[in-house]
C-alpha positions in Angstrom: 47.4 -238.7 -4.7 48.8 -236.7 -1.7 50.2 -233.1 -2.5 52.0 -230.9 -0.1 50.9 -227.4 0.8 52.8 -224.5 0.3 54.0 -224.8 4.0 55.8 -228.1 3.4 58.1 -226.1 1.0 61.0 -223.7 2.2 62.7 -221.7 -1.5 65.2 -224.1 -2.8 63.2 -226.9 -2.0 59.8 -225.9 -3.7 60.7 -227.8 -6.4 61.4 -231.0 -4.8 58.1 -230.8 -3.4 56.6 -230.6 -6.7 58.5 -233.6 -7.5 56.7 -235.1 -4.6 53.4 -234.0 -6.2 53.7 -235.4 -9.8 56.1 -238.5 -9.4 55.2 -239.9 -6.0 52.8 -243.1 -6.9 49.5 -242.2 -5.6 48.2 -243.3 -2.2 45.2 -245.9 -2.4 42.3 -243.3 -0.9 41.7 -246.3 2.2 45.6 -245.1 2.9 44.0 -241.6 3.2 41.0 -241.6 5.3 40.9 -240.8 9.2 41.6 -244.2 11.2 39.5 -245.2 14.4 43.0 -245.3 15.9 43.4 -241.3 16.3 47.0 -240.5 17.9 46.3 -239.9 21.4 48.5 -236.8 22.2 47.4 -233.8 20.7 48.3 -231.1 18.7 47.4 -228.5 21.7 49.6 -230.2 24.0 51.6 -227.4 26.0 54.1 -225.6 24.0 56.6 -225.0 26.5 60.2 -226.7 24.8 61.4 -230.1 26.7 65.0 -228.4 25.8 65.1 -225.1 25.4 67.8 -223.9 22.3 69.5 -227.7 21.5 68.2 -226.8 18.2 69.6 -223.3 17.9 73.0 -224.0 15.9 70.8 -226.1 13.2 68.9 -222.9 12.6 71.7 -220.9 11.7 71.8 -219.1 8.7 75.7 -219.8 8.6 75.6 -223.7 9.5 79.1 -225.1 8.8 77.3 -228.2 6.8 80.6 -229.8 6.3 81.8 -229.9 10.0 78.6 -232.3 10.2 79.5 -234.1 7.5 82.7 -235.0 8.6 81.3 -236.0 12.5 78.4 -237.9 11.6 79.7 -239.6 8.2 83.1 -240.4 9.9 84.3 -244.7 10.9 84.6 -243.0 14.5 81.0 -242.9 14.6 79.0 -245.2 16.0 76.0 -245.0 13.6 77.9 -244.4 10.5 79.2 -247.9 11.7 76.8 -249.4 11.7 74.5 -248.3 9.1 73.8 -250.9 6.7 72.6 -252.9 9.9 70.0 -250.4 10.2 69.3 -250.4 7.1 68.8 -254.2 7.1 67.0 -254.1 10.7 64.3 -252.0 9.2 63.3 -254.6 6.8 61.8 -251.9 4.0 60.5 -253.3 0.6 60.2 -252.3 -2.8 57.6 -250.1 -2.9 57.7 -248.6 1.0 57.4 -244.7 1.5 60.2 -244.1 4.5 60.6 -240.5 5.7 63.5 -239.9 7.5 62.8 -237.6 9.8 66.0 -235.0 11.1 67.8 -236.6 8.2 70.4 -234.3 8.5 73.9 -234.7 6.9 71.5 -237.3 4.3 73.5 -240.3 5.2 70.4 -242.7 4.8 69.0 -241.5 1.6 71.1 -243.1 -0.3 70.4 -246.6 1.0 66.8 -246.3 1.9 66.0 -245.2 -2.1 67.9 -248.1 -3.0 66.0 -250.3 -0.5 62.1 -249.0 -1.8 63.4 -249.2 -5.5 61.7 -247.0 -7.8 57.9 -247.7 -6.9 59.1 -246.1 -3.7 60.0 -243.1 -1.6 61.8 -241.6 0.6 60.8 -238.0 2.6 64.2 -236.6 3.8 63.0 -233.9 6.5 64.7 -231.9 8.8 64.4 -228.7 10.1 67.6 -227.1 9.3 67.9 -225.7 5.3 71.5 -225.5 5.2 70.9 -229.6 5.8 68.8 -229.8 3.3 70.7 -228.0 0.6 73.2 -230.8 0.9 70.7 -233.4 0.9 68.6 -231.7 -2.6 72.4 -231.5 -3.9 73.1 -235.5 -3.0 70.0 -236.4 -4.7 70.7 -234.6 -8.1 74.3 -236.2 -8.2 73.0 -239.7 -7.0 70.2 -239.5 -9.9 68.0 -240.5 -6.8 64.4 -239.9 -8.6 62.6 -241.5 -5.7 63.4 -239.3 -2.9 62.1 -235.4 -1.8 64.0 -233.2 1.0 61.0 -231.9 2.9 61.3 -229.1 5.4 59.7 -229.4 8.8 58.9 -227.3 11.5 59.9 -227.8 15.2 57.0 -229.1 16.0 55.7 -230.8 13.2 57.2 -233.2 10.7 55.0 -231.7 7.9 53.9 -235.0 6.0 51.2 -235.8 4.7 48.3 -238.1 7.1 48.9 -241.5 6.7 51.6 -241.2 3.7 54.4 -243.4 5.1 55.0 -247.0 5.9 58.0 -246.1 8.0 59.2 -243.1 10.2 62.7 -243.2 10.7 64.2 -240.9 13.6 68.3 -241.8 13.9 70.0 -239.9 16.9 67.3 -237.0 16.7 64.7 -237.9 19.2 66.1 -236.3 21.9 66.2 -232.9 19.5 62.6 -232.5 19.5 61.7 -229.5 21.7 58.5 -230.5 21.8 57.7 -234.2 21.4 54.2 -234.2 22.5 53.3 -232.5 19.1 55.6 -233.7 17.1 54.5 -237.2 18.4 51.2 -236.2 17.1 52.6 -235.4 13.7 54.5 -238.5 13.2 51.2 -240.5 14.5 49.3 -239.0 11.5 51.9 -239.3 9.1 52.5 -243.0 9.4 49.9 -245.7 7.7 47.6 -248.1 10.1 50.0 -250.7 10.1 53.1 -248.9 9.5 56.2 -248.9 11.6 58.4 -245.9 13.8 61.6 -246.8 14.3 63.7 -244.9 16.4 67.3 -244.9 17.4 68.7 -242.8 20.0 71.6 -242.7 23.0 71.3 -244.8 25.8 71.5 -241.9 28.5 72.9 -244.5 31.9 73.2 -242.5 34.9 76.6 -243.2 36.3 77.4 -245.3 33.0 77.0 -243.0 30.1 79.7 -239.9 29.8 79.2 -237.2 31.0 78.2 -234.8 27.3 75.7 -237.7 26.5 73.9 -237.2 30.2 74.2 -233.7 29.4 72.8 -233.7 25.9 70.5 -236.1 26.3 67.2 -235.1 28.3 66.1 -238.6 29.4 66.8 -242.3 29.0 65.4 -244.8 26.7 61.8 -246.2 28.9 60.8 -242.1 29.2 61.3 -241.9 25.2 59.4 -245.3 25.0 56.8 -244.1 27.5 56.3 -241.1 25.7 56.0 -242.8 22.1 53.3 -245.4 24.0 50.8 -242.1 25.0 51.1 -241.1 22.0 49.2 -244.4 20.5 52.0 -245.9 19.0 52.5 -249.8 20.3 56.0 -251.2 21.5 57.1 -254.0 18.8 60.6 -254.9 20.2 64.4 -253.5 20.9 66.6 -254.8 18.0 70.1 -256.0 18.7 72.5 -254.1 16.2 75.8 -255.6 16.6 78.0 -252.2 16.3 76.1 -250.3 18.7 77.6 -249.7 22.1 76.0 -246.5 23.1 72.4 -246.5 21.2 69.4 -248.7 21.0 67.1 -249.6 18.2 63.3 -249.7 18.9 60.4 -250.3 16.7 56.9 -249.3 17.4 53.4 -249.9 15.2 50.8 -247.8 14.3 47.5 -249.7 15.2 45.2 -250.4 12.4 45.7 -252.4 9.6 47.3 -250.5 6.5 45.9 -253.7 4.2 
């Protein structure tokens, strides 16, 4: 069985962790060992941040949680939209660990415990704790036993090596400061075998408007490009028909998870 060290916790969410400790069902031990296929970027990859502060209001100790809510769980939303296509697109069994990584207002923990069922679980990570006191608070009123908020660092997703079947990252790529470790994170963290999915704005020069070209540091072949060096192999762009403005990719882990 996997356990998380005390830096995987953050106060209020110590004892979701522990709930991680005692309830998750335990890893088979060929799950845990080192793979040949070792992530290819490293953790000492330069530390200098790809976007310096897009991160800073998530870190604030005042975080208006609710403003969030009402954005990103709102019809006017493209993701929100679409989300049970997602969901579907994914293709996660009974049984799968998913982390959602930068799960934010917690709009997919809902439906991703539902989809692994109770031999399941889901890792709700992000790195903002005002987040994930509304996510700790969803899954005591949704009776959602299979599911931990986990917090993680800037640079690291904080997960256990090879611990899920599935990374999710929804609209959050282009937040990580520094993807080259945080690649390397989510390499470990996902089985041989297992899947990364990420979803992110199209960023079009001349095309997208002008806050997403703003926002967004780089189009959709650098992110791939960048997910490739770091080991992962390109599976396919799925079509989701709501989506106007982002993309679906999936990418494999190399190795076979058995």
């Amino acid at each position: 069985m996997f356990t998380f060290g005390r830096n995987y916790c953050h106060r209020g969410f110590v004892g979701a962790a522990l709930v991680a400790v005692f309830a998750v069902p335990a890893v088979a031990q060929s799950d845990v060992t080192t793979d040949s296929s070792e992530p290819v970027a490293t953790a000492d990859a330069p530390t200098k941040s790809v976007k310096p502060g897009i991160n800073k209001s998530f870190l604030s100790k005042d975080l208006d949680v609710q403003s969030f809510v009402d954005r990103f769980e709102a019809e006017s939303r493209e993701i929100f939209r679409a989300r049970q296509s997602i969901v579907d697109a994914i293709g996660l069994k009974p049984g799968d660990r998913i982390a959602d990584v930068g799960t934010g207002t917690g709009l997919f923990v809902e439906p991703f415990s539902e989809a692994v069922g109770k031999d399941g679980w889901v890792f709700a990570t992000d790195i903002a704790p005002k987040f994930l006191e509304r996510v700790e608070r969803l899954i005591e009123l949704k009776s959602l036993s299979n599911a931990t908020a986990v917090l993680s660092g800037q640079d690291d997703v904080r997960l256990p090596p090879n611990s899920v079947d599935v990374l999710f990252v929804c609209d959050v790529y282009h937040h990580f400061e520094f993807p080259s470790q945080s690649l390397y994170s989510i390499f470990r963290a996902v089985r041989p075998g297992g899947q990364f999915v990420i979803i992110d704005f199209n960023r079009i020069p001349g095309e997208s408007r002008p806050w997403l070209l703003d926002h967004v540091r780089a189009g959709k072949e650098v992110f791939r490009s960048e997910i490739e060096d770091a080991g992962f192999e390109f599976v396919e762009e799925v079509e989701i028909p709501e989506f106007e403005e982002n993309y679906f990719l999936r990418f494999r882990r190399p190795g076979d998870g058995g």
